[in-house]
Backbone bond lengths (Angstrom), bond angles and torsions (degrees), N, CA, C in turn:
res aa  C-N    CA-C-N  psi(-1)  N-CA   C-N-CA  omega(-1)  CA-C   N-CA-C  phi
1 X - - - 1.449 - - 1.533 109.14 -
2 X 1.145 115.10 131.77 1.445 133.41 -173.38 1.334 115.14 -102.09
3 X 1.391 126.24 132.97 1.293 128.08 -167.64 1.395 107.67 -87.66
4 X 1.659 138.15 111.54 1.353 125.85 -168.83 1.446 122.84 -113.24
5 X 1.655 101.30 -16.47 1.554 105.09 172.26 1.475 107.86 -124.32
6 X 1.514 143.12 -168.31 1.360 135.50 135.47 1.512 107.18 -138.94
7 X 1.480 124.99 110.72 0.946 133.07 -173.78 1.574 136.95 -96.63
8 X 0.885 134.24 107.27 1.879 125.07 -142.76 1.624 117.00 -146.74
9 X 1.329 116.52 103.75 1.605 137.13 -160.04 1.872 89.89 -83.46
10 X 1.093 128.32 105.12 1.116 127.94 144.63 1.366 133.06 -73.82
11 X 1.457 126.15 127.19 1.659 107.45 171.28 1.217 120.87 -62.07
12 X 1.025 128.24 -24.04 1.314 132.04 -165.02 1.837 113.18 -55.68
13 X 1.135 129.95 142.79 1.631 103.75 159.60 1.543 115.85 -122.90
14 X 1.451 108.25 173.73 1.602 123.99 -163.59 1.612 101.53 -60.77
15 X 0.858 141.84 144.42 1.669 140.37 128.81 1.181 145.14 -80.52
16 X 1.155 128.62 136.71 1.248 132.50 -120.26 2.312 76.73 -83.66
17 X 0.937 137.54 171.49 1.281 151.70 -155.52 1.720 83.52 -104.97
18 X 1.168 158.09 -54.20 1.346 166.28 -177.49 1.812 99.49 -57.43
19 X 1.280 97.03 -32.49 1.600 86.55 178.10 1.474 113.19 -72.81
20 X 1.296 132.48 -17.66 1.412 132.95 175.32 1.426 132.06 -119.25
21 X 1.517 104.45 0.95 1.562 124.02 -155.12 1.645 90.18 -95.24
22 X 1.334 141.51 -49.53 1.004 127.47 178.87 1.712 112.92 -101.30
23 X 0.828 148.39 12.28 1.386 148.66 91.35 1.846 138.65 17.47
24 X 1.135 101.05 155.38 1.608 103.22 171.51 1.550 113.88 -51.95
25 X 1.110 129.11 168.21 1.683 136.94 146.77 1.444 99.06 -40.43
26 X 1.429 113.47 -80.55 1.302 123.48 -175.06 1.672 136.19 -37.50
27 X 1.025 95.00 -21.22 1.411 121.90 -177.38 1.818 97.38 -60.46
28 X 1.486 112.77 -61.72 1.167 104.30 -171.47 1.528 121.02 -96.71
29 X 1.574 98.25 -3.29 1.911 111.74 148.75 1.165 91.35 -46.58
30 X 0.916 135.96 -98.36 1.711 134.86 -139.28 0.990 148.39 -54.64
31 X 2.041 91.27 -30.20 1.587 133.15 178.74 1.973 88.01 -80.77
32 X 1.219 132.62 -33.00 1.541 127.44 -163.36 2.136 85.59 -85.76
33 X 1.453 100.04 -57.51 1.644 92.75 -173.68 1.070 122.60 -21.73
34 X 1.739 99.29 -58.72 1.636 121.47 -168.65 1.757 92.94 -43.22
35 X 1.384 104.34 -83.86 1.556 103.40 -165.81 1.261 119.49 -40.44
36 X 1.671 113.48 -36.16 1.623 98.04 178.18 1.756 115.51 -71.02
37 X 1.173 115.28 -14.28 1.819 129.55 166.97 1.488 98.31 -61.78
38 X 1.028 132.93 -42.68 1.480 146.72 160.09 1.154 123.71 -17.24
39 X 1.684 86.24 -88.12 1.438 110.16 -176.61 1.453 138.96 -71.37
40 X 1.567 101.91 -0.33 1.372 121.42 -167.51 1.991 103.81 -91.36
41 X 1.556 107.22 0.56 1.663 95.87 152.81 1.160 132.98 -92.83
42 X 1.735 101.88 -4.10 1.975 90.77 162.57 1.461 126.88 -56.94
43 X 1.107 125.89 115.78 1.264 111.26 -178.31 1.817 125.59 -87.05
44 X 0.777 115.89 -3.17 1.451 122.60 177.92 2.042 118.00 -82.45
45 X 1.122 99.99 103.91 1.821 97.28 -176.64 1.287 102.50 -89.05
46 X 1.389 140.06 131.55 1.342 133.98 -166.29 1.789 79.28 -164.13
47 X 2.070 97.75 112.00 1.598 111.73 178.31 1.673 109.94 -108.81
48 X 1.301 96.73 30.75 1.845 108.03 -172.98 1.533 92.39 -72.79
49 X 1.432 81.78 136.16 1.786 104.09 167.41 1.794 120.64 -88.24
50 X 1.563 94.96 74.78 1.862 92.95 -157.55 1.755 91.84 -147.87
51 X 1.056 111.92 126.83 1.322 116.95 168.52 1.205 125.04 -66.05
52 X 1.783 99.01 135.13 1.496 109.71 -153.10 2.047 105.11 -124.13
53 X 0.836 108.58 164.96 1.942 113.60 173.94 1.348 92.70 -118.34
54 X 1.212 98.80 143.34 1.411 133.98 -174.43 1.708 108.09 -125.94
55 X 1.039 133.34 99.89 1.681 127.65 153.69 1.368 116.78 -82.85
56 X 1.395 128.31 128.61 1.297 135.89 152.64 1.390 115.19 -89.49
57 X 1.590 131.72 124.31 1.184 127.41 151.06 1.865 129.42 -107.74
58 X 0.897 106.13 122.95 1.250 96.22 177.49 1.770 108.46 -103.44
59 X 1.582 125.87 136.60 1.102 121.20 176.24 1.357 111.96 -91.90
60 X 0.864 130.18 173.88 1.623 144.90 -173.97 1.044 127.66 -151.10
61 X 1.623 134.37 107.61 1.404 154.45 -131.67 1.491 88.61 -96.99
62 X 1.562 110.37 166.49 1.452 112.08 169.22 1.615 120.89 -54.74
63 X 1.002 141.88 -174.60 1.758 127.66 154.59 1.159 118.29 76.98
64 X 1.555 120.31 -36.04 2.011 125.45 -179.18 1.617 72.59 -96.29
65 X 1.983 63.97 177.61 1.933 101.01 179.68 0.988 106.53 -131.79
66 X 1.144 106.69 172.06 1.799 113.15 169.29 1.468 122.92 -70.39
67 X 1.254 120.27 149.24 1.540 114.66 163.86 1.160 107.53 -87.42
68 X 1.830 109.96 161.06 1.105 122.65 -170.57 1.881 96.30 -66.21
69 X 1.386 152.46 170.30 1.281 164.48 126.16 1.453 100.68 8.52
70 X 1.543 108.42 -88.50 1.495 123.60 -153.72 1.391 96.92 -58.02
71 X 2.128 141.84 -58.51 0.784 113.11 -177.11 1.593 115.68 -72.05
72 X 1.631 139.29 -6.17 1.256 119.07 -172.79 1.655 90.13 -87.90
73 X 1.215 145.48 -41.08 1.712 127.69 160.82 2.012 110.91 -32.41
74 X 1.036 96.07 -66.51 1.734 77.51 -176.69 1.164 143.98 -78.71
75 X 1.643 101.14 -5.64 1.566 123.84 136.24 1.346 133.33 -17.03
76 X 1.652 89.06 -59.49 1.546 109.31 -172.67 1.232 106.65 -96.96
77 X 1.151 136.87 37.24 1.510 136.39 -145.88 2.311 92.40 -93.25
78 X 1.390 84.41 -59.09 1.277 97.02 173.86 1.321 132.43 -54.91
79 X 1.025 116.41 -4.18 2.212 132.10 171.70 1.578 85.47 -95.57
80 X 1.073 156.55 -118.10 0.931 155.41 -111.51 2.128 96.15 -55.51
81 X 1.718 100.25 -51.37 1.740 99.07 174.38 1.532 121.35 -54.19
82 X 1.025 113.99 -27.93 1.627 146.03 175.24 1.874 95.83 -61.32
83 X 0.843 92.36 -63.40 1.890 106.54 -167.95 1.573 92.64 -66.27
84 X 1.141 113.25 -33.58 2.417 97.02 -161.99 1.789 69.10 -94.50
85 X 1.338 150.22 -55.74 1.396 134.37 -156.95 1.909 108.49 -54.70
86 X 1.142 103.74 -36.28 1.701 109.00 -166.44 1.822 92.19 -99.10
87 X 1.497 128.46 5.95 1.365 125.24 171.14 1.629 136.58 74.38
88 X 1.479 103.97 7.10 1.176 142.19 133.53 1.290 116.47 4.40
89 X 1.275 104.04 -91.27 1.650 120.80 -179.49 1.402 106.37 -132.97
90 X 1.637 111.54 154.13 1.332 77.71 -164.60 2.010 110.41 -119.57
91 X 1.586 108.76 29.13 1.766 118.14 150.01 1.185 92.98 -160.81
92 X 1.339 104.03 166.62 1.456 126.62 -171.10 1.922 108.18 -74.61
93 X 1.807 104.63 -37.06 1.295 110.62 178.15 1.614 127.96 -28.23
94 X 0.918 133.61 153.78 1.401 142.57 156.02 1.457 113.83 -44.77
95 X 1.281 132.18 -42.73 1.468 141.82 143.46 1.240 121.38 -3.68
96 X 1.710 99.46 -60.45 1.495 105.79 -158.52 1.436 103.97 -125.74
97 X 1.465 116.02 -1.34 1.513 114.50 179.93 1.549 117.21 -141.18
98 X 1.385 134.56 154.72 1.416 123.42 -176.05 1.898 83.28 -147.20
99 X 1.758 93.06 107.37 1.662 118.60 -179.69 1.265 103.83 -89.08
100 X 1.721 124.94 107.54 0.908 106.03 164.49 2.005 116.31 -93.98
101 X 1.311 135.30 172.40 1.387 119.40 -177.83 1.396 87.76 -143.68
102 X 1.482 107.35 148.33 1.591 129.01 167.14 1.298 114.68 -143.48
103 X 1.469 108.84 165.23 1.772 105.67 177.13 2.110 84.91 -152.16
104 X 1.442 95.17 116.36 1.017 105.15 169.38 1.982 108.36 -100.48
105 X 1.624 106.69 126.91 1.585 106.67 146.81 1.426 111.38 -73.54
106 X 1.829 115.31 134.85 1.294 106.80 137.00 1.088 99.51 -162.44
107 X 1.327 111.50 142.00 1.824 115.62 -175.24 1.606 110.13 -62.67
108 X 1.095 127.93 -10.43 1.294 143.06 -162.94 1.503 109.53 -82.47
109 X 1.185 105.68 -46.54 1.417 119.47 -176.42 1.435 111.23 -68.76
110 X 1.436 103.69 161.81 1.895 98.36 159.62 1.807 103.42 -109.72
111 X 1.287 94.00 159.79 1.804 90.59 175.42 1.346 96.43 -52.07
112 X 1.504 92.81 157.80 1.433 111.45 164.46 1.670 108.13 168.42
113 X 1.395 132.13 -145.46 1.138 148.30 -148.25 1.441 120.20 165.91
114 X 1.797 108.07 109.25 1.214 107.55 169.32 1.287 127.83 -117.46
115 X 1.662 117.81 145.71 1.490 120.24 -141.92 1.774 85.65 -117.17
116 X 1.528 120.85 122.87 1.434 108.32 -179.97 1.704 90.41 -131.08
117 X 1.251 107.89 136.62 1.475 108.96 177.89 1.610 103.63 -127.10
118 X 0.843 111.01 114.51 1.903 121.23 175.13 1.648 122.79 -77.00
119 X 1.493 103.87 95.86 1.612 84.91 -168.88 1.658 125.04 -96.62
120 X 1.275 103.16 24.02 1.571 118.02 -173.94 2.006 95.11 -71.83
């Protein structure tokens, strides 16, 4: 049996790119740390030079909204750095990666963020 996806619900959720962009340096040190503290329970290291898909989901609780695109992309800026640091994929480029991003509402859900990496 061959491993073809790896799929992984974080609690954590995205921030909107405005939350750190006019801000300290540090601000988005900490916000990138967090995720790499995160990301360090995938357990599979795979340094293949082979283009990979990436889905981001972010869920969305009753009461919030969505971010506009551009800040929920630089939000997520840090999962994809997270992913080439833990060996994942191996650059962020278009080359070597195809990011997809979503933001689902549903009152059902709790916030959070899901990280799916496809390694077929």
């Amino acid at each position: 049996m061959t491993l073809s996806l790896i799929k992984k619900y974080f609690p954590l959720d995205v921030l909107s790119g405005n939350k750190f962009t006019y801000r300290t340096r540090f601000t988005y040190v900490n916000y990138r740390n967090k995720w790499y503290r995160e990301l360090l329970v995938l357990s599979l290291r795979s340094r293949k030079r082979v283009k990979r898909r990436v889905e981001i989901v972010r869920y969305i609780p009753k009461g919030c909204r969505e971010y506009d695109l551009g800040n929920f992309i630089q939000g997520c800026k840090p999962i994809p750095d997270g992913l080439i640091k833990r060996g994942y994929i191996w650059d962020d480029s278009p080359k070597w990666v195809d990011i997809s991003y979503k933001q689902i509402k549903d009152p059902k859900i709790k916030n959070g963020t899901t990280v799916t990496v496809h390694l077929d």
